[in-house]
N, C-alpha and C positions, 0 to 999 in steps of 0.2 A: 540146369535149365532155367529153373526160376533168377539164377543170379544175371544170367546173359539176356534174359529178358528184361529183368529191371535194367542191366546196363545200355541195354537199346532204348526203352522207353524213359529214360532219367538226359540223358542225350538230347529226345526231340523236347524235355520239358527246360532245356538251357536252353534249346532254339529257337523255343517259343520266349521264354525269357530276354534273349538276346533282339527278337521282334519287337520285343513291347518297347526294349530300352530305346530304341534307333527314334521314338518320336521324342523321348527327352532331351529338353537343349543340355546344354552341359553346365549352364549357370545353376540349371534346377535338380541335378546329381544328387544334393545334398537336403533339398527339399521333401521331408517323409510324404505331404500329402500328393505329392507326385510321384513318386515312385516306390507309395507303401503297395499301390495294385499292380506291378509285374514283379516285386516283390515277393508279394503274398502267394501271388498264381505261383511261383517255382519253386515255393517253400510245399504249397498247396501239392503243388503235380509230385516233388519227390516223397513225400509222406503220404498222397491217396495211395498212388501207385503199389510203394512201399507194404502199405497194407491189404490193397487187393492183392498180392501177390505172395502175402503169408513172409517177407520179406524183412527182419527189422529194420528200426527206424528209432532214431537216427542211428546212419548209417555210414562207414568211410566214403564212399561214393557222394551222397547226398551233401556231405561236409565240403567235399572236394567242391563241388559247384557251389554254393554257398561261399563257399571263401573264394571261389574264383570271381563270383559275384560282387565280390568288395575290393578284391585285386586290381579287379577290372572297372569298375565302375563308382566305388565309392573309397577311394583310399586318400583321396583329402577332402575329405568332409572331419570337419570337428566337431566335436560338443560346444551348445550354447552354453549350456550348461554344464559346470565342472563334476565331473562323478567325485563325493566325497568317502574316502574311508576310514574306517575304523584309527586313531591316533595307536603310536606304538604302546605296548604294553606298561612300560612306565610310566608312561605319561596318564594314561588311563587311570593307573593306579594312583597316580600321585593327586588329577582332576578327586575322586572319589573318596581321598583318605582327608584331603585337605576341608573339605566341607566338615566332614564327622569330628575333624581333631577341633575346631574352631566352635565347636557347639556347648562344648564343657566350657571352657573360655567365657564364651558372651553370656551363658547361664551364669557362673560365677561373676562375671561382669554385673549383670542388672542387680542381684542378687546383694553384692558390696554397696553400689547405687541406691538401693530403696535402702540401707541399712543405713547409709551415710545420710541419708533425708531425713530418715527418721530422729536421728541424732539431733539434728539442725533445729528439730522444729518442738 
């Protein structure tokens, strides 16, 4: 009962979704401060619902709309900004081992240098 309930009520909260989009031009699709508010309301409605109804969340339903939401409406939209990650494991190791190997070095470095001044002088 409860699942055929949230299925009916998760339904009018895409339809309410699908209302709020119809005022967005399409240039502005991609724009968060326009379209963070029918957004949030359908993100809102499947998660109140969700838990008035002793229902989890998130939920296969609730996902479904959500990605139908980006299917539909924001599937070219890009980042302005590049998401950056983690370099591969070698590379990481090699970034961190190279600092520490070079430390013995430039110690022993300064180290010959004052010894060589001191000679000189």
């Amino acid at each position: 009962l409860t699942e055929g309930n949230y299925t009916a009520i998760t339904q009018h909260c895409w339809d309410y979704f699908v209302y709020l989009m119809r005022n967005v031009l399409t240039s502005e699709l991609c724009e968060w401060k326009v379209i963070s508010r029918p957004y949030s309301e359908l993100q809102n409605c499947l998660e109140g619902w969700a838990e008035r109804l002793n229902y989890s969340y998130p939920n296969a339903l609730a996902e479904q709309y959500i990605f139908q939401s980006h299917h539909i409406y924001f599937h070219n939209c890009t980042l302005e900004h590049p998401v950056y990650f983690d370099p591969p494991e070698d590379v990481l190791l090699a970034m961190i081992i190279a600092p520490i190997c070079l430390i013995p070095f430039l110690v022993t470095l300064v180290i010959w240098r004052s010894k060589d001044g001191k000679a000189q002088a």
